[in-house]
TORPA-4810 file (N, C-alpha, C, O; in nm, 3 decimals):
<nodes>
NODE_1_-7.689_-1.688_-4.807_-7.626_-1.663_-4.678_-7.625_-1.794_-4.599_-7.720_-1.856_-4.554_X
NODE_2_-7.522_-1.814_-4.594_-7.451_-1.965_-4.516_-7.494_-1.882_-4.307_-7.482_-1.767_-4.265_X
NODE_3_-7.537_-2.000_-4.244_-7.547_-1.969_-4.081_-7.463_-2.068_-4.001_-7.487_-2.182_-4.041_X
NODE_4_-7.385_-2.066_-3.916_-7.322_-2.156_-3.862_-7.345_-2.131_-3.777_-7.329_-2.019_-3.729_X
NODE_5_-7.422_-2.284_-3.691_-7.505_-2.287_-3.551_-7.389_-2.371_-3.481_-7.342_-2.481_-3.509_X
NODE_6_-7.366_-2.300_-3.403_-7.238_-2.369_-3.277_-7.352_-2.439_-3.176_-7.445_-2.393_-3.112_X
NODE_7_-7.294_-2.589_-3.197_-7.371_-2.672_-3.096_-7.271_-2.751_-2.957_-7.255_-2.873_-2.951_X
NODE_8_-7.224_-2.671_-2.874_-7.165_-2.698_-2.790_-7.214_-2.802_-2.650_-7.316_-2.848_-2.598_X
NODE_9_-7.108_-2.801_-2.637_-7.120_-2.982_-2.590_-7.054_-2.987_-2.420_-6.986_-2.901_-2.366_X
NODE_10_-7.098_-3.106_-2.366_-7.009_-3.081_-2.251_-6.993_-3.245_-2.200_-7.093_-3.312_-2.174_X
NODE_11_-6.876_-3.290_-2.192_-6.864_-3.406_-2.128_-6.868_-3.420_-1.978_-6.822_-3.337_-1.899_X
NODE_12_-6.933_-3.540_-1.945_-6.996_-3.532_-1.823_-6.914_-3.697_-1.791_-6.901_-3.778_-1.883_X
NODE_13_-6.874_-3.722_-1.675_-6.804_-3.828_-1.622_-6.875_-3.902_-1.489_-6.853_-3.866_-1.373_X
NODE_14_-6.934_-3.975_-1.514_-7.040_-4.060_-1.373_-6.969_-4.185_-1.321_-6.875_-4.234_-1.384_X
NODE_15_-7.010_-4.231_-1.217_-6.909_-4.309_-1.109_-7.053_-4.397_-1.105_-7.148_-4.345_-1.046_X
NODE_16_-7.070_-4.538_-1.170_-7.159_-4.587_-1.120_-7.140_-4.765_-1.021_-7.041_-4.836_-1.037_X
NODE_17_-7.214_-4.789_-0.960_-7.182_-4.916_-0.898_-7.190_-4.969_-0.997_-7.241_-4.923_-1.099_X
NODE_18_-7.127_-5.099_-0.978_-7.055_-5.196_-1.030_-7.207_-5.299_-1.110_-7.231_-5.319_-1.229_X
NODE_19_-7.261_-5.332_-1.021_-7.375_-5.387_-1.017_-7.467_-5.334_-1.194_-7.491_-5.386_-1.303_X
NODE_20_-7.490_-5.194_-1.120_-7.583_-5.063_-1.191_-7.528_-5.059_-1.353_-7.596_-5.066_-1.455_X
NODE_21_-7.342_-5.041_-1.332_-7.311_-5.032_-1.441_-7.284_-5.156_-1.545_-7.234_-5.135_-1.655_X
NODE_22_-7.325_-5.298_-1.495_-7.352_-5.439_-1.548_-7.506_-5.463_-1.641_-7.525_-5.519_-1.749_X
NODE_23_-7.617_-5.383_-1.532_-7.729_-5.400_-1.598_-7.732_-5.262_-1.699_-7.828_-5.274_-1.776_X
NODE_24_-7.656_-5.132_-1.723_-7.684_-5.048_-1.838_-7.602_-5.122_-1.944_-7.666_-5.152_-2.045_X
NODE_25_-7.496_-5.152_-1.941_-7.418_-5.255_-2.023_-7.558_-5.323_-2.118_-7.604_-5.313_-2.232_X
NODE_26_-7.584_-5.386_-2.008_-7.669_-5.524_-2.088_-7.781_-5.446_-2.180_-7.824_-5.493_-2.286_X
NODE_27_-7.810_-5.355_-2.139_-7.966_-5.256_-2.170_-7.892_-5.193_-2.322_-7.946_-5.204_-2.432_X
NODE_28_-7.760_-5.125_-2.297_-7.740_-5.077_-2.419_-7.650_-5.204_-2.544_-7.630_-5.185_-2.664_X
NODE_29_-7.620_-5.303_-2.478_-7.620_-5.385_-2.554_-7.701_-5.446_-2.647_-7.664_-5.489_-2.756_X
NODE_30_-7.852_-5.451_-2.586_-7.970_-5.517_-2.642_-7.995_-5.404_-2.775_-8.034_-5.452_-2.881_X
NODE_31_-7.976_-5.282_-2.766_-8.008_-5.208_-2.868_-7.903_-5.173_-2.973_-7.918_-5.098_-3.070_X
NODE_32_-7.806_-5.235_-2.941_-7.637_-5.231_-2.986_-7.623_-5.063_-2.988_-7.636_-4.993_-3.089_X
NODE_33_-7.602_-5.029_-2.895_-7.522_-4.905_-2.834_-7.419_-4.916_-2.723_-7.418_-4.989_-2.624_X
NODE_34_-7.313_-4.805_-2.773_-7.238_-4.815_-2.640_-7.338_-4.754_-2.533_-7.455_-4.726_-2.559_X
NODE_35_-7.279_-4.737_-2.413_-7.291_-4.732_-2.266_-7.341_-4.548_-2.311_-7.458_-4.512_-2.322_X
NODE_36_-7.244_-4.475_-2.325_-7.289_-4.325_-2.331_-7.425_-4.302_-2.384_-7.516_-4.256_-2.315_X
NODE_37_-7.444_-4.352_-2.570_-7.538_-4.311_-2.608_-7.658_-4.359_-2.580_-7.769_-4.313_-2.606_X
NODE_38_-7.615_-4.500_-2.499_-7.807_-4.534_-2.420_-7.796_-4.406_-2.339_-7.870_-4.314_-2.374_X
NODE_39_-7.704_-4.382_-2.222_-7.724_-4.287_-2.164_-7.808_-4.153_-2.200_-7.900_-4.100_-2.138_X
NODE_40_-7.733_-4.110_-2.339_-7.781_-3.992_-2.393_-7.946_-4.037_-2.421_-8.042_-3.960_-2.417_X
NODE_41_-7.950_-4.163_-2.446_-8.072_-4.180_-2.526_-8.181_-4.116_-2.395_-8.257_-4.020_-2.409_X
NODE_42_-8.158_-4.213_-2.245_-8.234_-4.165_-2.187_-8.250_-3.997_-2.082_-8.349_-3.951_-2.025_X
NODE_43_-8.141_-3.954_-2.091_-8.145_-3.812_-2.067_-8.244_-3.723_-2.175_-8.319_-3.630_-2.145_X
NODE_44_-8.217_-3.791_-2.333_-8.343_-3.719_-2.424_-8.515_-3.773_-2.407_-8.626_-3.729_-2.435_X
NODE_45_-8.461_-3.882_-2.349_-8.644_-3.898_-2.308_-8.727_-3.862_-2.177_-8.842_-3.869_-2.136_X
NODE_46_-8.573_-3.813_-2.128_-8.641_-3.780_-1.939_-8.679_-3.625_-2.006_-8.796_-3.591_-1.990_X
NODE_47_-8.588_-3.529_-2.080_-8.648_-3.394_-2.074_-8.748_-3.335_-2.200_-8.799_-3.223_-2.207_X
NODE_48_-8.758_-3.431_-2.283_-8.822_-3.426_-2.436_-8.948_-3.338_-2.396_-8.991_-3.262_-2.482_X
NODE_49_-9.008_-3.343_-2.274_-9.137_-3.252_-2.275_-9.091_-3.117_-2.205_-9.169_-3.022_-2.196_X
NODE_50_-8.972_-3.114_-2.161_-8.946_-2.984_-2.060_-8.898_-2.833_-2.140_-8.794_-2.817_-2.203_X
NODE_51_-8.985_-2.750_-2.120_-8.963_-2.612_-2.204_-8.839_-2.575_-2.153_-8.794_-2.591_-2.040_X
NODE_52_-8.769_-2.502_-2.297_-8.623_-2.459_-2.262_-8.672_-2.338_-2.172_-8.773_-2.276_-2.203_X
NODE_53_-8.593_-2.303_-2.051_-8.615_-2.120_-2.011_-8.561_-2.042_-2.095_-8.468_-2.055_-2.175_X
NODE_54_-8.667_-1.917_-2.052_-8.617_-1.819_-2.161_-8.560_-1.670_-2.013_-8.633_-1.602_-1.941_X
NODE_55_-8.472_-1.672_-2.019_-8.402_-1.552_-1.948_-8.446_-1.380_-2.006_-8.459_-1.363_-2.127_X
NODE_56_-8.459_-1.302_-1.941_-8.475_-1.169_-2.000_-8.297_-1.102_-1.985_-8.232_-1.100_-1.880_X
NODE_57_-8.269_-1.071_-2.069_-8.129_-1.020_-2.142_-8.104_-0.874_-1.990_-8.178_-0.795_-1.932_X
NODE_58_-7.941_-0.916_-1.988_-7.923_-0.771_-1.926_-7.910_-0.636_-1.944_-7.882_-0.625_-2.063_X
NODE_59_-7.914_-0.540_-1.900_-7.934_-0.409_-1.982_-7.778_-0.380_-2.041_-7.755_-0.268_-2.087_X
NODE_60_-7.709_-0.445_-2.040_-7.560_-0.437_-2.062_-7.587_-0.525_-2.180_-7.577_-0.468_-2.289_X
NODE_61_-7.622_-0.657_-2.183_-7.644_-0.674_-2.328_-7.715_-0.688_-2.401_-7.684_-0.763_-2.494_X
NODE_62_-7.845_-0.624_-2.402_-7.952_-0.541_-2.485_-7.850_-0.435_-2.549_-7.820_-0.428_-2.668_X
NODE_63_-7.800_-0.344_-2.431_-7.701_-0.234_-2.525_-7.635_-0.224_-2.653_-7.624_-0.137_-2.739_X
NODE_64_-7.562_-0.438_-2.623_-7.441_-0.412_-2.711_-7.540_-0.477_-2.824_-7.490_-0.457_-2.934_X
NODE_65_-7.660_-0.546_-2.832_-7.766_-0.593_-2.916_-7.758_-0.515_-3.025_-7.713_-0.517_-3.140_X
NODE_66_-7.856_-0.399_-2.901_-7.870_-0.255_-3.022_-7.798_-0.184_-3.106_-7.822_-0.138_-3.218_X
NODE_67_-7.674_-0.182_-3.010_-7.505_-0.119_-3.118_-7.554_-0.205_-3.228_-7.620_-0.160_-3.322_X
NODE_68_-7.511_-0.365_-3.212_-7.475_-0.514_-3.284_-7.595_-0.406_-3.430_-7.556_-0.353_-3.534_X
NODE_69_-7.731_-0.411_-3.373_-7.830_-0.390_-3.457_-7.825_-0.303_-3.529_-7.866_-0.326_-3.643_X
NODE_70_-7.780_-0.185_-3.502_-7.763_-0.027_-3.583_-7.653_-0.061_-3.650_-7.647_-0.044_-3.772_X
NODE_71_-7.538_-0.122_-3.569_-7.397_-0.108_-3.681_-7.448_-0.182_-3.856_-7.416_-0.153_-3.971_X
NODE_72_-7.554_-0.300_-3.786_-7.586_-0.396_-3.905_-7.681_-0.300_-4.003_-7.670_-0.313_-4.125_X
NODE_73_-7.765_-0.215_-3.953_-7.844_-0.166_-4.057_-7.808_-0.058_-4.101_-7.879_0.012_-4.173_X
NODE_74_-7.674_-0.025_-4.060_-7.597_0.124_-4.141_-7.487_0.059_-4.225_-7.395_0.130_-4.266_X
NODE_75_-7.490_-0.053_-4.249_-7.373_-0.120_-4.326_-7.253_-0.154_-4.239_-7.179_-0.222_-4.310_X
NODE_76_-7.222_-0.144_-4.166_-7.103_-0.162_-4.086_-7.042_-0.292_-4.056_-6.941_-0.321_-3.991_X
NODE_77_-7.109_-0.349_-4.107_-7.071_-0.488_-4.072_-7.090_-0.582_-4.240_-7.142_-0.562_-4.350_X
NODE_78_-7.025_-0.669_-4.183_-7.046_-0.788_-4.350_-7.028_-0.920_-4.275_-7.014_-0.954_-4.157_X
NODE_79_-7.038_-1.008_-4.447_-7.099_-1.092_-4.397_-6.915_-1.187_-4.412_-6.817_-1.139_-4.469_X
NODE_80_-6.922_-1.314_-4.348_-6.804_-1.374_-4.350_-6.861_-1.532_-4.351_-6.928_-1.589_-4.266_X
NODE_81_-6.801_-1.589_-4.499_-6.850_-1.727_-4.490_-6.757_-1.832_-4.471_-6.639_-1.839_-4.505_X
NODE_82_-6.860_-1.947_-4.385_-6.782_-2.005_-4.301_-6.623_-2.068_-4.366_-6.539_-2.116_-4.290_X
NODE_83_-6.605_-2.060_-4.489_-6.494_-2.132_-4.501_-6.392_-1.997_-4.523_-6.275_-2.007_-4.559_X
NODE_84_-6.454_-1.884_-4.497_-6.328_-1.753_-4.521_-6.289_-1.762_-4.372_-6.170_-1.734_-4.380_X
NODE_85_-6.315_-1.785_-4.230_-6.365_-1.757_-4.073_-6.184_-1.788_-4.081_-6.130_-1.679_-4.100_X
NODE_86_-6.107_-1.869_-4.075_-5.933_-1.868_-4.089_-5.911_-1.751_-4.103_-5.884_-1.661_-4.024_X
NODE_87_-5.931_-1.761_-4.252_-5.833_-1.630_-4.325_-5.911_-1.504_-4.241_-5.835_-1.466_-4.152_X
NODE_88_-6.000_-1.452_-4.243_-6.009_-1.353_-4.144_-6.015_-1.342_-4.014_-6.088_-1.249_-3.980_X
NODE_89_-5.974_-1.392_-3.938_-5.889_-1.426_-3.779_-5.743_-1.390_-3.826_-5.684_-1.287_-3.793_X
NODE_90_-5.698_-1.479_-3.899_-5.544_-1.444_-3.921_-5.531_-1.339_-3.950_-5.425_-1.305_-3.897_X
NODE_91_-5.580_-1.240_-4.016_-5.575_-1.123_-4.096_-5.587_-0.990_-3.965_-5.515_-0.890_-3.955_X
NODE_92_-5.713_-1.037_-3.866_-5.673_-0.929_-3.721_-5.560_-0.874_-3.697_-5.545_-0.804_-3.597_X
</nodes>
């Protein structure tokens, strides 16, 4: 059984002084990176210790969980691997 983890993404656009954005230049130069991925680099070291939250689910979708859960353990459902995911969309 193949799992396909959707890792969604979000581009983010910053306005920095002129100055500010001369010395990240130079910083991600020294490590030969562009400008973004120093960025990224240090956004992963500012939160590397911070626990993800964990939300408690709404009773609306606990509900459709449980359907999700029963349909799966009465057979109702199958499995679809990732390179069939086309052909069964088109097929709806």
């Amino acid at each position: 059984m193949s799992t396909i983890i959707a890792n969604p993404s979000a581009q983010i656009k910053i306005t920095l002084p002129e100055k500010l954005q001369e010395l990240v230049q130079s910083r991600a130069d020294q490590y030969g990176l562009s400008i973004s991925t120093y960025i990224k680099h240090l956004v992963l070291v500012d939160v590397k210790d911070i626990d993800m939250p964990v939300f408690k689910m709404s009773e609306k979708t606990e509900k459709v969980l449980d359907q999700a859960l029963e349909d799966y353990s009465q057979g109702k459902t199958h499995q679809i691997k990732h390179d069939e995911v086309d052909e069964f969309l088109n097929d709806l």
